[in-house]
C-alpha positions in Angstrom: 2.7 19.3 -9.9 1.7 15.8 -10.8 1.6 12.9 -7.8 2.2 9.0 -8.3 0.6 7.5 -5.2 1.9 4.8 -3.4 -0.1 2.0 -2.0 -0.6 2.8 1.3 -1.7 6.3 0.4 -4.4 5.5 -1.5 -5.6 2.5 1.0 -5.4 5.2 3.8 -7.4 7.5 1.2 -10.5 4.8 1.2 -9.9 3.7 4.8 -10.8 7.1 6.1 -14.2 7.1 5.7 -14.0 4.3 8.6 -11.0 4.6 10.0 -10.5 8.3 11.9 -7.0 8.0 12.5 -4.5 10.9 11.9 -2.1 9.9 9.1 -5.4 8.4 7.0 -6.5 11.9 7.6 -3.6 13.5 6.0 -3.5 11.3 3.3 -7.2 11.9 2.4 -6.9 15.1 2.2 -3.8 14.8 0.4 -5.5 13.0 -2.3 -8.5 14.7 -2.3 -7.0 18.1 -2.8 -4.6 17.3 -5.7 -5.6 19.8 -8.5 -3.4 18.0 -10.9 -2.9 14.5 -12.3 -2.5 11.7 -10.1 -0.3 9.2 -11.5 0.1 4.8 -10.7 2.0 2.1 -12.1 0.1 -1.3 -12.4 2.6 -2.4 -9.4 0.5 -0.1 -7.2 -3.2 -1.4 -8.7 -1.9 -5.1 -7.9 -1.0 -4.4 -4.5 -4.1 -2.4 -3.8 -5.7 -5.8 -4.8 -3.4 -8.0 -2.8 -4.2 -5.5 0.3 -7.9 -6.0 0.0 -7.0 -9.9 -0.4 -4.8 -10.2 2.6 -7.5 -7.7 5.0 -9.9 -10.6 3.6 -7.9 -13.5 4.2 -7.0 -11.9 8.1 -11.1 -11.5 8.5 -11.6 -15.6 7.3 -9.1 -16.9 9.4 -10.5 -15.4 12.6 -14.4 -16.6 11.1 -13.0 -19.7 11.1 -11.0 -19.6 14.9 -14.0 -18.2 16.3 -16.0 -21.5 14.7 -13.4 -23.6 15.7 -11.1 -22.6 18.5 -8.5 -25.9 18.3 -7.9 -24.6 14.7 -4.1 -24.3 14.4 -2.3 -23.0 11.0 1.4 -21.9 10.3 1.3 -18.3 8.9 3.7 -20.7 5.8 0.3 -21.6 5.2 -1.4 -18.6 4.5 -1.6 -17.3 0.9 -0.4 -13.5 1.7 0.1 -12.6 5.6 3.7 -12.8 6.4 5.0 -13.3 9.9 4.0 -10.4 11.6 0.7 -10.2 9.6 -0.2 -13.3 11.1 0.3 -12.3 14.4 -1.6 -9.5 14.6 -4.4 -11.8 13.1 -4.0 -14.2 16.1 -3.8 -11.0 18.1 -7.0 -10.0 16.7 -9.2 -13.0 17.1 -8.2 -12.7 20.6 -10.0 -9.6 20.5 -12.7 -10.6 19.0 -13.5 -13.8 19.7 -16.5 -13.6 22.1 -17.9 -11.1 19.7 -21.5 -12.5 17.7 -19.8 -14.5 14.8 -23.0 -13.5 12.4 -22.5 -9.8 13.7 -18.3 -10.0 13.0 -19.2 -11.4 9.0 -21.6 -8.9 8.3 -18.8 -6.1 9.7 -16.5 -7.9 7.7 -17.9 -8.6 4.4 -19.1 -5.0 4.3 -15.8 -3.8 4.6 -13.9 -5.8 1.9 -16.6 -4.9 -0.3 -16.3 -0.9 0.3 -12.7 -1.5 0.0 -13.1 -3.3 -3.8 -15.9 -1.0 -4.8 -13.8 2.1 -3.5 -10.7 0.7 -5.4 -12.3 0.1 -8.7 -14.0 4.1 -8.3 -10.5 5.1 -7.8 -9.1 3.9 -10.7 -11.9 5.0 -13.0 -12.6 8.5 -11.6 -9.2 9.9 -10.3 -6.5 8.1 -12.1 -4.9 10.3 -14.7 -2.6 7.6 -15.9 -1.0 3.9 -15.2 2.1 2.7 -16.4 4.6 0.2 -16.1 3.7 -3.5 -15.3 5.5 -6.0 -13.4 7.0 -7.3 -16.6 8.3 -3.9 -17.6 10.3 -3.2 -14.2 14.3 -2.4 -14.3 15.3 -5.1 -12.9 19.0 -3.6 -12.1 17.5 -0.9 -10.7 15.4 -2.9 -8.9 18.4 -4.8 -7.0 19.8 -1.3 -6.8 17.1 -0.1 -4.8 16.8 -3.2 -2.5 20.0 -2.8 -1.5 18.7 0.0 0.5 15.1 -1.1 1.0 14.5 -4.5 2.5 10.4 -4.3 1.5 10.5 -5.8 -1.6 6.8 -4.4 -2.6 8.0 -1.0 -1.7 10.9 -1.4 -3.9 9.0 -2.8 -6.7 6.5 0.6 -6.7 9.5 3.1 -6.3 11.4 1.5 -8.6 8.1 1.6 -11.2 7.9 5.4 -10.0 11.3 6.1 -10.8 10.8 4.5 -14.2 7.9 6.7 -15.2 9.8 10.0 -13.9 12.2 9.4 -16.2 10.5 10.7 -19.6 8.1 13.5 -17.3 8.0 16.7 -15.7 9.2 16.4 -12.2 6.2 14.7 -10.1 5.6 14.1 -6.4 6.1 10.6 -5.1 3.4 10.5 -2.2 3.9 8.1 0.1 3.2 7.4 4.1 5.8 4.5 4.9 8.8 4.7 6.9 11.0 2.9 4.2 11.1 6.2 2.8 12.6 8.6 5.4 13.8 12.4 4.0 17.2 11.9 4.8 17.2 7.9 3.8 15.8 9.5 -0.2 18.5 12.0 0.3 21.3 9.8 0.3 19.7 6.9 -1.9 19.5 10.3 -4.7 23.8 10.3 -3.9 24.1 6.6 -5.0 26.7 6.7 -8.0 25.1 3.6 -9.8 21.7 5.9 -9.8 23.4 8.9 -11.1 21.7 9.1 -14.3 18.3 8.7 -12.8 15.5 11.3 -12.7 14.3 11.2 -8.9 10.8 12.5 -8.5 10.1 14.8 -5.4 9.4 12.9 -2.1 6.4 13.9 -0.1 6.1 11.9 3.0 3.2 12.3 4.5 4.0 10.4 7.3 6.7 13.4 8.4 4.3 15.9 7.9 1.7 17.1 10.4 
């Protein structure tokens, strides 16, 4: 069966290769071992990007705390951390802050990179298809769906998946996020305004060990 991939699947698929943790591990394998298409919407390729941006953005504002400690921003004033982005950034450069600056760039930079240069591989090598852009969405479906998911990004990219299930054979949708709980899917599939709708098969791999 064919998979649509979520974002943070297929930023825990690249992370992996730095990043031993558990869940990346399932989802690496995951990905790796699909013997059929894997399916995206361009929802999911932009917030690959805007991941990559926002890790970058984290990295330059602890560059610049470490160069100057009295610098003070509101996280209103950042370009794509929300609230409690930003304060696991401040959290972070509290970590690292004695660390050698030069040292810390180097780690950095080298990181973003892999991340864009694993990204753009992705996309060329092991995506079977991408549909539906941000100016295609359903918008009542949409609302629909954010009535029962407050992440608006995660809304966005189920309600993309949801869109290109609808003229397909039944699919996975792979994700590893909490917003989609088994019983949560369960009862957002009994919504009578969503009746009509094709609902691709949930694989959480964030339930699964």
């Amino acid at each position: 069966m064919d998979s649509f991939l979520d974002t943070g699947v297929v930023i825990k698929y690249f992370e992996y290769d730095y990043m031993k943790e558990e869940l990346g591990k399932r989802c690496y394998e995951y990905v790796k071992n699909i013997q059929d298409k894997i399916l995206i919407s361009f929802i999911v390729q932009e917030e690959a990007h805007r991941v990559i941006l926002k890790r970058k953005e984290i990295y330059d504002y602890i560059l610049n705390k470490i160069q100057d400690p009295s610098l003070e921003i509101e996280y209103k004033e950042t370009i794509y951390m929300n609230k409690q982005e930003f304060i696991f950034a401040k959290d972070l450069y509290l970590k690292l802050k004695n660390e050698n600056i030069k040292e810390l760039k180097k780690n950095f930079d080298s990181e973003i990179d892999f991340l864009k240069a694993s990204l753009d591989l992705f996309l060329k090598s092991k995506v079977s298809e991408i549909k539906i852009k941000k100016s295609e969405l359903n918008n009542p479906l949409l609302a629909i769906i954010h009535n029962y998911i407050n992440d608006f990004a995660d809304c966005r990219v189920f309600t993309s998946a949801i869109q290109i299930q609808q003229n397909k054979e039944l699919f996975f949708f792979v994700t590893a996020d909490n917003h989609f709980d088994p019983n949560g899917y369960e009862f957002l599939k009994e919504e009578t305004r969503l009746k009509e709708y094709k609902f691709p098969e949930l694989k959480n791999l964030l339930y699964e060990k």
